[in-house]
FIPARO-609090 format. One line per 2 residues: number of its first residue (from 1); their letters; for each residue x, y, z of C-alpha. Coordinates in steps of 0.1 Angstrom, whole numbers. Layout:
BEGIN
NUM> a> X,Y,Z; ...
END
This chain:
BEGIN
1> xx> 799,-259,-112; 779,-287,-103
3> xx> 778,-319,-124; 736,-336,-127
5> xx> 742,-373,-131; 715,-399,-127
7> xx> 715,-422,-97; 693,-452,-84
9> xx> 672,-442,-64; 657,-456,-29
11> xx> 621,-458,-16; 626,-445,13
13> xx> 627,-407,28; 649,-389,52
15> xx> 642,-358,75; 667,-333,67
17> xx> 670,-303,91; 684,-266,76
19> xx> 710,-243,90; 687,-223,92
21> xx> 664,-238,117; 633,-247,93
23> xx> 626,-283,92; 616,-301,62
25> xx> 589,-324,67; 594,-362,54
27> xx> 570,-394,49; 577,-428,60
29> xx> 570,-453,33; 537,-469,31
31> xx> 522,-433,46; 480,-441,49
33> xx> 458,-423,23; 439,-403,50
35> xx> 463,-380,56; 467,-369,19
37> xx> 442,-341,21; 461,-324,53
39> xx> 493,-327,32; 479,-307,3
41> xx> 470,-279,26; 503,-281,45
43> xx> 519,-274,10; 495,-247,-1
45> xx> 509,-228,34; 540,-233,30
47> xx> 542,-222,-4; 518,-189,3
49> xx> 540,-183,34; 573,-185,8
51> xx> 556,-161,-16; 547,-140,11
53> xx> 583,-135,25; 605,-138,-8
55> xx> 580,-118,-31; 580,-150,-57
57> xx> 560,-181,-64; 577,-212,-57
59> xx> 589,-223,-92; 603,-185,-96
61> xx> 619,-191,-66; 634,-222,-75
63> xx> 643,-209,-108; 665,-179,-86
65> xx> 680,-201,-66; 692,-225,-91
67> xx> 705,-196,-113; 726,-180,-78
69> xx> 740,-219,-71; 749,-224,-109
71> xx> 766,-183,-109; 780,-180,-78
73> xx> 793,-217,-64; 825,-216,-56
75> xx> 825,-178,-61; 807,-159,-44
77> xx> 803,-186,-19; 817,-225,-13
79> xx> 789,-248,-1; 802,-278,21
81> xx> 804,-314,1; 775,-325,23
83> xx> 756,-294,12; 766,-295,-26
85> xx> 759,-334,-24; 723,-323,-8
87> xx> 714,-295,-37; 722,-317,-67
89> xx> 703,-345,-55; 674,-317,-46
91> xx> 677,-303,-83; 676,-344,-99
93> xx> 645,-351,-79; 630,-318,-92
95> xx> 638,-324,-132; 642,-365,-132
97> xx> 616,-374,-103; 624,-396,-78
99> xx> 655,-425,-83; 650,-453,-110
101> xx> 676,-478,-115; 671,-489,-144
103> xx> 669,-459,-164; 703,-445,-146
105> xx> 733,-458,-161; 756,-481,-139
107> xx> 781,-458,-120; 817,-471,-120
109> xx> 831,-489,-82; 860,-461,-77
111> xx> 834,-434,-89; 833,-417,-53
113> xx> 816,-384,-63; 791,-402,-83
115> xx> 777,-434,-58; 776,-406,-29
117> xx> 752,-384,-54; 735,-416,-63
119> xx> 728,-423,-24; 719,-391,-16
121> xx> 692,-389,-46; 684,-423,-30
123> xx> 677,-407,4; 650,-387,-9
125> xx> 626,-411,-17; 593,-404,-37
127> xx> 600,-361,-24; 576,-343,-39
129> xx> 588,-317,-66; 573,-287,-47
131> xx> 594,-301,-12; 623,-307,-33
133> xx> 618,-271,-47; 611,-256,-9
135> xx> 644,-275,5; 665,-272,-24
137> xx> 660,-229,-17; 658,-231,22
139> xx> 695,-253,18; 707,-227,-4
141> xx> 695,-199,19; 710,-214,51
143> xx> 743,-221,33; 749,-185,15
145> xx> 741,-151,31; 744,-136,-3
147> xx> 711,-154,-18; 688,-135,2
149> xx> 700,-100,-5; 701,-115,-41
151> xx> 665,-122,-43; 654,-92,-23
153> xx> 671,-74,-55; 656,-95,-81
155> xx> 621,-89,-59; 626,-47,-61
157> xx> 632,-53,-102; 605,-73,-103
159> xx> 583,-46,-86; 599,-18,-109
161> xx> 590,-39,-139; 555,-49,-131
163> xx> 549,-10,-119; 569,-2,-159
165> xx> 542,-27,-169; 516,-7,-153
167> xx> 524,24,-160; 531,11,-196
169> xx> 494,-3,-197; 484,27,-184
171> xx> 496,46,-208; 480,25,-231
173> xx> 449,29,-222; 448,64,-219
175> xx> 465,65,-256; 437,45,-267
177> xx> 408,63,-249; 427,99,-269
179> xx> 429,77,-298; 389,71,-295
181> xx> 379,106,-285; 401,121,-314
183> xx> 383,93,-337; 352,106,-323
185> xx> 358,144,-323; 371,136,-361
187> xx> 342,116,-370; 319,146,-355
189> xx> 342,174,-370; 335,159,-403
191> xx> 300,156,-398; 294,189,-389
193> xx> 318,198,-422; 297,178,-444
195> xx> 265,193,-429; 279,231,-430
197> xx> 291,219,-469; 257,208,-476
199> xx> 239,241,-461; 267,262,-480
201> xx> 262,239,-508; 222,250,-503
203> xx> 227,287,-495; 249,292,-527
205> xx> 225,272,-550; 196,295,-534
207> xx> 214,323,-541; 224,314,-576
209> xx> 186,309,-584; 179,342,-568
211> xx> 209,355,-590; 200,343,-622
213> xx> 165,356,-613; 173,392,-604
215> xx> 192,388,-631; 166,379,-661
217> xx> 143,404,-642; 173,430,-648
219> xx> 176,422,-684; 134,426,-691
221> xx> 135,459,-671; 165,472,-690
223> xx> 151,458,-723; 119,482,-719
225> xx> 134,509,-706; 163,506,-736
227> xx> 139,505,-763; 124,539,-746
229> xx> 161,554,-746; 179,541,-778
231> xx> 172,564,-795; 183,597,-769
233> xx> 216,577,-762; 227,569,-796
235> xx> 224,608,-804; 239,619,-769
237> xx> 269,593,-775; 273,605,-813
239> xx> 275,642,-800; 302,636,-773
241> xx> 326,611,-795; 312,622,-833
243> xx> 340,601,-847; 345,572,-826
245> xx> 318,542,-823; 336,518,-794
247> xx> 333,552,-773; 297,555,-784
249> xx> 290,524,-776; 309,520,-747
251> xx> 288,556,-731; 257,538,-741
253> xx> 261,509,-721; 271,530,-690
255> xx> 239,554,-697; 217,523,-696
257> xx> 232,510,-665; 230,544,-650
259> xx> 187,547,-663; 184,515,-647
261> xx> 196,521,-613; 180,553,-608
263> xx> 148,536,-624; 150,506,-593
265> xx> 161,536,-568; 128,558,-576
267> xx> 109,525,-577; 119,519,-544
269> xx> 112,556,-531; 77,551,-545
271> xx> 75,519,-524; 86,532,-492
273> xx> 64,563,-500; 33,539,-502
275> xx> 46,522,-473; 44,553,-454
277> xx> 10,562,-465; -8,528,-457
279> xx> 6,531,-423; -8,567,-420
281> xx> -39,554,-434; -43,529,-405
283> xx> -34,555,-380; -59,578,-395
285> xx> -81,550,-393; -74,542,-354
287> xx> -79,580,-344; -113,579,-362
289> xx> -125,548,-347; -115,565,-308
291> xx> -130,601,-322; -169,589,-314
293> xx> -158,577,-276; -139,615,-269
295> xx> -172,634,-283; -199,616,-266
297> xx> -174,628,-233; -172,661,-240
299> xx> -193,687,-228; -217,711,-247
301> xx> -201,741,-254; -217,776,-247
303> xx> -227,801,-273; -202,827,-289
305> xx> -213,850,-316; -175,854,-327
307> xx> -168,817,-327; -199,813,-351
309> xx> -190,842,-372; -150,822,-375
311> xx> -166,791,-381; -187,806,-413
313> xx> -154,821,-424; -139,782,-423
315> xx> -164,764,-440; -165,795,-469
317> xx> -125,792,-471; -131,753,-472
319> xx> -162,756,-501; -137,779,-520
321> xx> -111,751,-518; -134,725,-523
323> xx> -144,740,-558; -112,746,-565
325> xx> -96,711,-565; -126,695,-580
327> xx> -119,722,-609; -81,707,-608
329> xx> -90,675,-607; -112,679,-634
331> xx> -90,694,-657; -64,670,-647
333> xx> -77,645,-669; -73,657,-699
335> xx> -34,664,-688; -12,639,-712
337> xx> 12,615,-689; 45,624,-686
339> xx> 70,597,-690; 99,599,-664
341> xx> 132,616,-675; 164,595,-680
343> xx> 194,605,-656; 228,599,-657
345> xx> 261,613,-646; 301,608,-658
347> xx> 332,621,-645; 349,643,-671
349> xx> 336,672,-654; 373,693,-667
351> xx> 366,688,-703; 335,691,-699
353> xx> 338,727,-681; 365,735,-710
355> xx> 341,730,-733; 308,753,-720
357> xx> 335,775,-709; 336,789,-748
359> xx> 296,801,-746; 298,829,-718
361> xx> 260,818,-718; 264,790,-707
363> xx> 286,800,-673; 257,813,-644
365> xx> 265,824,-612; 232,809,-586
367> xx> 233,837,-556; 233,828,-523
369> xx> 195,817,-508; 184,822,-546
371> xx> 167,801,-569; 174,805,-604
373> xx> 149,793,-633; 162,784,-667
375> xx> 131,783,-691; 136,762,-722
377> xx> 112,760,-749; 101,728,-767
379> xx> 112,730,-807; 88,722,-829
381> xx> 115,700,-855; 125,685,-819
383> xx> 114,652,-797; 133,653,-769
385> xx> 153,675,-743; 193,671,-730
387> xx> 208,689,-701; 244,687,-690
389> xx> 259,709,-656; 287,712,-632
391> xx> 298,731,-603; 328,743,-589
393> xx> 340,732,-556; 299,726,-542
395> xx> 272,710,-547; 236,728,-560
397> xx> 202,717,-558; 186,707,-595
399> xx> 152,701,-602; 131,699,-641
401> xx> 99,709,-642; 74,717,-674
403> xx> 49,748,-683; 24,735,-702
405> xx> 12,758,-732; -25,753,-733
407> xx> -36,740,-702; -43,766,-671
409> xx> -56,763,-641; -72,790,-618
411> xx> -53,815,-592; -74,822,-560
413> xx> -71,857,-545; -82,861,-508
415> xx> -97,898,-510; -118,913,-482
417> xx> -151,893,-471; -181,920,-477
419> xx> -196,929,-446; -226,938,-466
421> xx> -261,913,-470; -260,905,-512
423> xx> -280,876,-522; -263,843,-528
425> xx> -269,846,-566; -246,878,-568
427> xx> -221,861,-547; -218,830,-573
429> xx> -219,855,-603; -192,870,-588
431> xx> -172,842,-582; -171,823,-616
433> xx> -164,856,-631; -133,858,-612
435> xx> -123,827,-620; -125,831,-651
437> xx> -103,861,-652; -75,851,-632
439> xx> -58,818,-641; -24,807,-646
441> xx> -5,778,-667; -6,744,-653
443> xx> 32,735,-643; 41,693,-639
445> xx> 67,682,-618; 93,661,-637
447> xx> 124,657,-616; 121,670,-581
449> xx> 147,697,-565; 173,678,-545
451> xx> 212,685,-539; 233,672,-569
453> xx> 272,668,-558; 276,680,-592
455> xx> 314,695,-580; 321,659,-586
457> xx> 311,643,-620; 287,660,-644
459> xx> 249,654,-642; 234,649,-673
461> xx> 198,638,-686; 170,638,-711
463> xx> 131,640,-713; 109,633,-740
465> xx> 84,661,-748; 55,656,-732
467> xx> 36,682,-756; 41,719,-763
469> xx> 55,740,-731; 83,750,-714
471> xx> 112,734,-698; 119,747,-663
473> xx> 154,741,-652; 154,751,-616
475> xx> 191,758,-601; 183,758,-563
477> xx> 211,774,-540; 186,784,-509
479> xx> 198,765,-484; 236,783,-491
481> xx> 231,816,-470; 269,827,-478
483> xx> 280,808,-512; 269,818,-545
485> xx> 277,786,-568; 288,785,-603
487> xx> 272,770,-626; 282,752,-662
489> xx> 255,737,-679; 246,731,-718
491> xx> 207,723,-730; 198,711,-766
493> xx> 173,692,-785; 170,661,-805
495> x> 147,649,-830
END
């Protein structure tokens, strides 16, 4: 190791030449100011030139150098006491600055080692630190083969590091930009969650109102239509559970529920029905509107003495009709309204078949393609009809009519035109005499015939009496061409 001492210092500078062929450039005392500026640039070359061919700025430099000499003297190499005398004085002039006698300390007469150091410090003059700095590593370069391959390693870590560095700071970067895009696909995620919570939050509280308000409309519909049924229920329930009111009440409830639904699903039917009938009105309307255009284009027919002779047969069939539906029609009003029957069903269909299976009466077999007609009277200590049925294994067509007592309506006959000339006041006689003769009872539609899966659950129902008549159960098994059906079914009265 190298001992740093302070020496007195001279004002004077030496050239010094390197093993290595590079000579350092020196100043004569009392150099003139002009040639300052051409200095400056000198030193800027030489140390870009150094950076350029070591991979280091000058102080780094320095610093690697001065680490190698401190490591490696007398190790790895053995410098020659001129050289060693030369490096220390180099390293003083680049920490202390040139020589000052009076802030060194007085070196001792037999002190060889030191007055040589303080003379070579002397030597150097007023150096400049970056020339002190250049020599002090081109003496160590020339001197050592070991400090170049030294720095050439410290130059490939350096590299590795600085590209570490930049890959580090790349990886920065691109953490941060994911760390920004996942802030800003978060910040958006939750947007669009807040604005899908609000529209749910909407939707629900739409449908909540829309609830609530089917709702109440339920409960005003069900409230008429129960005050029109208590009564039929309450009896109905007491005859199937004489002796137990929560069952009563419990086949109540389910009969209203059951009254209500058909009573929305017939609504409906009559709404789609008038649906239908607008729209054929507006066809009806279109055709007549184009009728005028397709006569005024057609050609005048020729005469036919059959044609005309077919065409007084229409309009006589047509007349005949005519007066008969105005005579309908007219009678029609004083027909009372029928209220519409109450329907229901429940699935107890094998008691229930135990049960009617007691009255051999009350077991019919429907053939197959027949119709068969069950005619009930109204009772006169009675308000109301019931009617329960069942099936085996398929389904039956049901439908409820009513035969009124009093009320009639007129049968037309189509008998043979006379060929012979009568006057028209014959011919009217005539005609009102045989309407009056030949009339029939007027029959209302209450439930119309349609397929029952009545294999299933049993139908049941009630109508209030629309007057005095008959009851007209209609078992329809026409469309079965090679099943008769088996039928179940129980009909009573309530006051």
């Amino acid at each position: 190791m190298m001992e740093f001492d302070r020496e007195e210092h001279g004002s004077e500078r030496i050239d010094t030449t390197c093993e290595n062929g590079i000579n350092t450039e020196t100043r004569a005392p009392g150099t003139e100011e002009d040639h300052k500026s051409c200095e400056e640039n000198e030193e800027h070359q030489k140390s870009w030139s150094l950076e350029r061919n070591w991979g280091f700025t000058l102080e780094e430099l320095f610093r690697l150098a001065l680490k190698f000499f401190k490591e490696m003297n007398g190790k790895a190499f053995n410098p020659t006491y001129e050289e060693n005398l030369r490096l220390v004085a180099l390293h003083k002039q680049i920490t202390l600055g040139p020589y000052n006698p009076e802030a060194c300390p007085e070196i001792g007469f037999f002190d060889v080692l030191g007055n040589d150091r303080r003379k070579e410090w002397l030597r150097l003059g007023s150096m400049a630190k970056e020339d002190a700095m250049e020599d002090f590593v081109k003496l160590l370069n020339s001197c050592c083969a070991l400090f170049a391959p030294y720095v050439t390693s410290h130059k490939i870590e350096k590299e590795e590091q600085e590209k570490r560095q930049r890959e580090e700071e790349e990886r920065l970067r691109l953490e941060r930009e994911e760390q920004e895009r996942q802030r800003l696909e978060e910040e958006a995620r939750r947007r669009e969650e807040e604005e899908r919570r609000i529209k749910e939050e909407e939707q629900r509280r739409k449908e909540e109102a829309e609830r609530l308000q089917i709702e109440r409309q339920k409960q005003q519909i069900m409230a008429v239509l129960n005050a029109q049924t208590t009564v039929q229920f309450q009896q109905y329930a007491k005859q199937q559970y004489p002796d137990n009111p929560d069952q009563q009440q419990l086949l109540i409830r389910q009969l209203q529920e059951q009254h209500y639904q058909q009573y929305i699903h017939h609504a409906l039917r009559l709404q789609q029905m008038a649906s239908q009938t607008q729209q054929e009105d507006l066809n009806v309307t279109q055709i007549s509107e184009a009728l005028p255009a397709l006569v005024s284009n057609e050609a005048v027919p020729t005469f036919n003495p059959n044609s005309q002779s077919k065409s007084l047969e229409d309009q006589e069939q047509q007349t005949d009709s005519k007066a008969f539906h105005l005579f309908v029609e007219g009678k029609s009003e004083e027909v009372p309204a029928i209220i519409a029957p109450s329907m229901w069903t429940r699935p107890q269909i094998k008691e229930f078949k135990e049960k009617v299976l007691h009255d051999e009466d009350s077991v019919i077999t429907v053939g197959r393609g027949e119709v068969l007609t069950v005619r009930v009277p109204t009772h006169q200590d009675g308000s109301h009809l019931f009617w329960e049925f069942a099936t085996d294994h398929y389904d039956i067509g049901f439908g409820l009519y009513f035969e009124w007592k009093d009320l009639t309506v007129p049968t037309i006959t189509n008998e043979g035109e006379s060929t012979t000339d009568t006057k028209e006041g014959t011919a009217q006689a005539e005609q009102e005499k045989l309407t009056e003769q030949v009339r029939c009872p007027l029959v209302s539609e209450v439930v119309p015939v349609s397929r029952r899966d009545s294999h299933e659950e049993v139908y049941a129902g009630s109508h209030q009496y629309p007057g005095e008549g008959i009851h007209l159960l209609k078992f329809d098994n026409s469309y079965s061409l090679w099943r008769p059906k088996v039928v179940y079914y129980r009909v009573y009265y309530t006051r």
